[in-house]
N, C-alpha and C positions, 0 to 999 in steps of 0.2 A: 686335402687328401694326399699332398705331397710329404715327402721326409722320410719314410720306413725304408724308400730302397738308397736313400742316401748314409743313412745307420749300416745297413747291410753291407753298404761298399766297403766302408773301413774296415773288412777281411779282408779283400781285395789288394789292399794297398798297408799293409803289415810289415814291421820288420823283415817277415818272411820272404815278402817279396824282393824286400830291399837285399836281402841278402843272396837272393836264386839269381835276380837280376843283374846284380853286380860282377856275380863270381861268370855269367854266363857273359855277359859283356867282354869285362876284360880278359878271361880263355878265348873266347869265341869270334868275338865281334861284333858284326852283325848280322850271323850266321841264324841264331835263333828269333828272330823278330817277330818269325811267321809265328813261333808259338805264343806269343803273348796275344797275335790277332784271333788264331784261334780261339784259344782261352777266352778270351774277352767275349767272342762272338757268343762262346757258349756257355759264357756269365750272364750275360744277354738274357735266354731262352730258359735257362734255370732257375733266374730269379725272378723272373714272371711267372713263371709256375708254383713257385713257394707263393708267393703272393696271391696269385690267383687263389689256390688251395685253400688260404688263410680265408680270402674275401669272402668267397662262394660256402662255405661249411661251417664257417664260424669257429674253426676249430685249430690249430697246430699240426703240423706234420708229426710231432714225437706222441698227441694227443690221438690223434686219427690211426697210429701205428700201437700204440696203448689197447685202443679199444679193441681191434683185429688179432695180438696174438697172446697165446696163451701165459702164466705167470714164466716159465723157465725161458720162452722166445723171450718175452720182454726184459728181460735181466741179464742175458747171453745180448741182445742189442745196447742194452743200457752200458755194460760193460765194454763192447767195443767204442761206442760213442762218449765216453767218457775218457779214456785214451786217445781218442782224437782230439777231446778238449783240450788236455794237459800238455798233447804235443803242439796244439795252439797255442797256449799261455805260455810255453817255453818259448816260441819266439818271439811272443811279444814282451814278456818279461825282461828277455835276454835284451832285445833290442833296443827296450829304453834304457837298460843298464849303459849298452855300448856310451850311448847317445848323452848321459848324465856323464861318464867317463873323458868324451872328448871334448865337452862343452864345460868341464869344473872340471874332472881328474877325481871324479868319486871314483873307489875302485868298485867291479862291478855287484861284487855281492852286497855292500852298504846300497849300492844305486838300484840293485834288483829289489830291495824291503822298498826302497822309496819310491816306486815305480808300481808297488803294491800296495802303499800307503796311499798315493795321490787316485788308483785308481777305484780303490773302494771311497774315497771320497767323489767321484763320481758314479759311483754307483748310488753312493747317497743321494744326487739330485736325484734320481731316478725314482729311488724307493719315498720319499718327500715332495718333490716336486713337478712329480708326473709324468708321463713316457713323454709328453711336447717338450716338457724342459731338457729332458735329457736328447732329446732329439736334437735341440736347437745347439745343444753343448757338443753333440758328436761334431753336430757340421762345421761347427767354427773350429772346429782339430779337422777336421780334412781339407779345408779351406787352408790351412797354416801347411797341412802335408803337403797339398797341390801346386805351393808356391815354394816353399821349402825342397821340391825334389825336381820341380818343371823350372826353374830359374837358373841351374847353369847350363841349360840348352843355347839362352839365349850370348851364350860371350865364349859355348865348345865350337870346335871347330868338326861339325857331325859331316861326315860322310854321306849326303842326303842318296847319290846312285845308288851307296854300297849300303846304305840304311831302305832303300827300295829292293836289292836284290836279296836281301834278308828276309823278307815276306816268301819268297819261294821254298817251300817245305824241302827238306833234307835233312840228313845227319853227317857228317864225316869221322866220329868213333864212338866208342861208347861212353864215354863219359859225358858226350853232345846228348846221348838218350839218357843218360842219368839226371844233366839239369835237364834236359825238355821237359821229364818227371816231375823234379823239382819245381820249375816253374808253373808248370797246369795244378801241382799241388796248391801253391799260394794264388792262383788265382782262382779256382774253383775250388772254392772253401766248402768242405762237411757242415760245419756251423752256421755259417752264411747262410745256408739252407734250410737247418733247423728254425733258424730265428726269425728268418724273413715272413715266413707263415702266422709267426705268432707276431710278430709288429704288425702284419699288415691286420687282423681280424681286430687287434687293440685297439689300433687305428681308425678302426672302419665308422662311417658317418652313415647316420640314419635316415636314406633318401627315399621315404615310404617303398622299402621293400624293392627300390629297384636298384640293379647292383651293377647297371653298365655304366653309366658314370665313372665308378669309384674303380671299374676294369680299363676303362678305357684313359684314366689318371695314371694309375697304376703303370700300364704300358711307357706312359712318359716319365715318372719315375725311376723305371726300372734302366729306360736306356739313358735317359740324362745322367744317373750317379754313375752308369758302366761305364759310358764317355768318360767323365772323369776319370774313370779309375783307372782305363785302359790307357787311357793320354798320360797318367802317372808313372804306371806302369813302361813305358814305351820309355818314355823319358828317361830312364833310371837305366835302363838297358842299352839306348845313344849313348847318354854321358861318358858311361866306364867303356863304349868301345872305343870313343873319340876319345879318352883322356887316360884310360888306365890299363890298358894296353900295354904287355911287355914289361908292366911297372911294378917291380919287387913283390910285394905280397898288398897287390893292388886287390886280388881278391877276398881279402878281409875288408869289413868296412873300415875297421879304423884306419886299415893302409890306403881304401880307397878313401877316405877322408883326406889322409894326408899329400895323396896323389892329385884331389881337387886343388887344396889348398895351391898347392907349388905353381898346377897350371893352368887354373881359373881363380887363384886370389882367398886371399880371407873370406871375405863378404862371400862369396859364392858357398865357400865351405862349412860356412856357421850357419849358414841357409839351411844348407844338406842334413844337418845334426838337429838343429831346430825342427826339421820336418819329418826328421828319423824318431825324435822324443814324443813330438805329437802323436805319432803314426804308432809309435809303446803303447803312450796311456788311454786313447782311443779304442784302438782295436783288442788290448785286453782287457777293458768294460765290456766292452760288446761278447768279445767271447764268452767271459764271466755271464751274462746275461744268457747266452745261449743254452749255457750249462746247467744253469735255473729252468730253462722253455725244455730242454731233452729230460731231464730228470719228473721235474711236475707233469708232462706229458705223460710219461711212459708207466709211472707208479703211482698218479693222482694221487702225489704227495709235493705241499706247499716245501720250498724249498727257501732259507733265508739268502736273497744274490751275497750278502757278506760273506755266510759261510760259504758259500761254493767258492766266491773269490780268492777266500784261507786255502780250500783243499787246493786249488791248484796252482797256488802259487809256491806251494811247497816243494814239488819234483822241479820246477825252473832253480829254487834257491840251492837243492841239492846238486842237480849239473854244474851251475858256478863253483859250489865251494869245494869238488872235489877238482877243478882245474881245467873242464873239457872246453878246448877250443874252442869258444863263442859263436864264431859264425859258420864254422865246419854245424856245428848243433844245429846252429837255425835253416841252413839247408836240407841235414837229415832228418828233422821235423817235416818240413815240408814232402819230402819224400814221404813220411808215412801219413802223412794228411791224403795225399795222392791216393794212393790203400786205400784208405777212407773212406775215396767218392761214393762210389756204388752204394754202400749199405745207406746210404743217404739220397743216391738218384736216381734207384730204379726203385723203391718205395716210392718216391717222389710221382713220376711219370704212369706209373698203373694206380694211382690213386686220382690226376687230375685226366686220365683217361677213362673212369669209371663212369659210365652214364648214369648210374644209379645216384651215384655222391654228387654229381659236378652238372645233372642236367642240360640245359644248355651252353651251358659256360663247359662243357666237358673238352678235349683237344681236339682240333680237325681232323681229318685224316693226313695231312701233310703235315700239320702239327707232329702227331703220331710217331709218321716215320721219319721226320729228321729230330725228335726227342730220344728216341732209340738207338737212330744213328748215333749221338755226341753221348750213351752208355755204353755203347758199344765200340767206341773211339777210344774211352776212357779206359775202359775197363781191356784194352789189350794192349792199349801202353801200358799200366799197369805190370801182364804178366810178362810184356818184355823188361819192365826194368826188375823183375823178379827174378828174371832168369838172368839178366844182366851181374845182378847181386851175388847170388850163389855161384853161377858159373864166370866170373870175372876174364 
C-alpha cells in the first residue's frame, strides 16, 4: 500500500526548489527556514487528503471536479491548471538542463530536448510497465536526490543556533516575502495535488471493502515521503546559508555549484548536480503524469502521457532559446505555481469535507478547521505577494 506518496514527493523536491532554496539561503540565511517547516507541515495535511479522496471515492480530484461543473467551469479550470503545468515543466526542464550543463557542458537548450528525451522514456515505464514499476523508478531518483542534496551538510560548516533561530516566522523586506512565496510555491505543489488522488485510487488494494487499512497506510506514506522531502528541502537552504553567503552570483545554481565546489570540494559538488539531474528527470515525469490525471479528469478524454509530455515541454524549450536567465525562471515559476494553490486546495478540502462523498472517512471537525486555516494562510500570502508585485 506504500509508494503513491513517495511518487507525489518528487514535486516537493524539484529544480524549483532547488532554485527558491538556494537564492533564499545565500540572500537570506537562515532567516526563512521557518517557511520550509511551514510548507512541509502543510505538505503533510494536503497530501493526505488528495490521497484520502483518491481512496475513499475511487475517483481523482480533476475526475470528482469534472463531474460537478458545468462544460465552460470545466475548461476556464482546465485552462488555469494547465498553466500551472507548464510553469512546472519549466522548472523542471530548465533544471535538468542546468544540471546536464555543469556536469558535461551541454549548453542548455540541447540539455533541455535531452531532459525531455530521457524523461518520456520514463514515462514509457509507466505506460508499459505499470504504475508499481514506475513507482519503483521514481524512488530510486529521490533516493539519488536525497543523497545528492543532503551530503554536503555533512563537511558545511551549518550554523545549527542561527539554523534554529530561522524556524521563528518573520520577514525583514520585501523580497524575504517574495521568496517566502517562492518557496511555499515549490513546496506545495498544484500538481502534487492533482496526482496524488489519482495514484492513490490506482493503487488501491482490494481488502473486502474495508478501507481503513489502506487510510491508515496511507497516513504513513504520506508523512514518511514529506520527511524526506522536508529534510531535503531544509538541507538545501543550510548549505547555501553556510557556504554561499556573500558569494558572487551564488544565487544562481551554477554559481552556487561553483561556490560548493571551492568550499566543500569536487565530490561534494558533483553530488549536488547529480541530485539536481535526478530531481529534472523525476519530477518532470511526474508532472507530465499529472497533466494526463487534470486533463482525462476534467474532459473524460484519454489523454496520450507522450503527448502531454511534447505539449509542455515546448514553452521550457522556448524560455531557453530566447536567452531568459535560468534560474531568475525557475523561481518566477514557482511564484506562479504559488497562484496556483487555491484552485487546487479549496476544491480539495470541501470535497474531503463532504459527508455525502467521503462518509465516515469525511474530515473531523479539527481536521476541518486547521485544513481551512493552511487556505487561508495560503491564499493571503498569495495577495500580499500580488500587491508586493504591482506595487514594488
Amino acid at each position: 500500500m506504500l509508494g503513491p506518496a513517495f511518487v507525489a514527493a518528487i514535486a516537493y523536491v524539484d529544480p524549483g526548489n532547488v532554485a527558491a532554496n538556494l537564492t533564499a539561503g545565500a540572500t537570506h540565511g537562515y532567516l526563512l527556514v521557518w517557511v520550509l517547516l511551514v510548507a512541509n507541515t502543510m505538505a503533510v495535511l494536503v497530501q493526505y487528503l488528495s490521497a484520502k479522496l483518491g481512496l475513499v471515492t475511487r475517483k481523482s480530484l480533476p475526475e470528482l471536479l469534472g463531474e460537478r461543473m458545468r462544460r465552460p467551469a470545466r475548461l476556464a479550470f482546465l485552462f488555469q491548471a494547465e498553466l500551472v503545468a507548464i510553469a512546472t515543466d519549466l522548472a523542471e526542464v530548465v533544471g535538468g538542463a542546468i544540471a546536464l550543463n555543469i556536469l558535461f557542458g551541454i549548453q542548455l537548450l540541447p540539455g533541455a530536448v535531452i531532459v525531455g528525451a530521457v524523461s518520456m522514456a520514463l514515462l514509457a515505464v509507466q505506460s508499459r510497465g505499470g504504475q508499481r514499476t514506475f513507482e519503483f523508478v521514481v524512488i530510486g531518483l529521490l533516493v539519488i536526490i536525497t543523497v545528492g542534496f543532503v551530503a554536503g551538510l555533512f563537511v558545511a560548516d551549518v550554523s545549527w543556533p542561527d539554523a534554529v533561530a530561522g524556524a521563528v516566522p518573520r520577514f525583514t523586506d520585501n523580497q524575504s516575502v517574495l521568496l517566502a512565496a517562492s518557496m511555499l510555491g515549490a513546496t506545495v505543489m498544484p500538481h502534487a495535488i492533482y496526482v496524488h488522488s489519482q495514484l492513490a485510487h490506482e493503487h488501491q488494494v482490494d481488502l473486502a471493502g474495508d478501507l481503513r487499512p489502506m487510510v491508515r497506510a496511507t497516513r504513513w506514506d504520506v508523512v514518511g515521503s514529506m520527511l524526506v522531502a522536508g529534510t531535503v528541502n531544509i538541507a538545501m537552504l543550510l548549505l547555501a546559508a553556510a557556504t554561499l553567503q556573500g558569494v558572487g552570483d551564488a544565487d544562481s545554481i551554477e554559481g552556487a555549484y561553483q561556490a560548493i565546489a571551492s568550499a566543500l570540494g569536487p565530490v561534494v559538488a558533483t553530488l549536488f548536480a547529480v541530485g539536481l539531474l535526478a530531481s529534472g528527470l523525476a519530477s518532470t515525469s511526474v508532472g507530465s503524469y499529472a497533466g494526463v490525471a487534470i486533463i482525462s479528469g476534467l474532459l473524460s478524454k484519454r489523454v496520450p502521457i507522450l503527448a502531454m509530455r511534447a505539449i509542455t515541454l515546448v514553452p521550457a524549450l522556448a524560455i531557453l532559446s530566447i536567452g531568459v536567465d535560468p534560474t531568475w525562471a525557475l523561481v518566477v515559476s514557482q511564484v506562479f505555481l504559488s497562484v496556483g494553490i487555491p484552485f487546487a486546495l479549496i476544491p480539495l478540502v470541501r470535497l474531503s469535507n463532504d459527508r455525502r462523498l467521503m462518509g465516515a472517512f469525511r474530515n473531523g471537525a479539527l481536521l476541518r478547521v486547521v485544513a481551512w486555516g493552511v487556505v487561508a494562510l495560503i491564499v493571503a500570502l498569495n495577495l500580499v505577494l500580488i500587491w508586493l508585485t504591482l506595487f514594488p
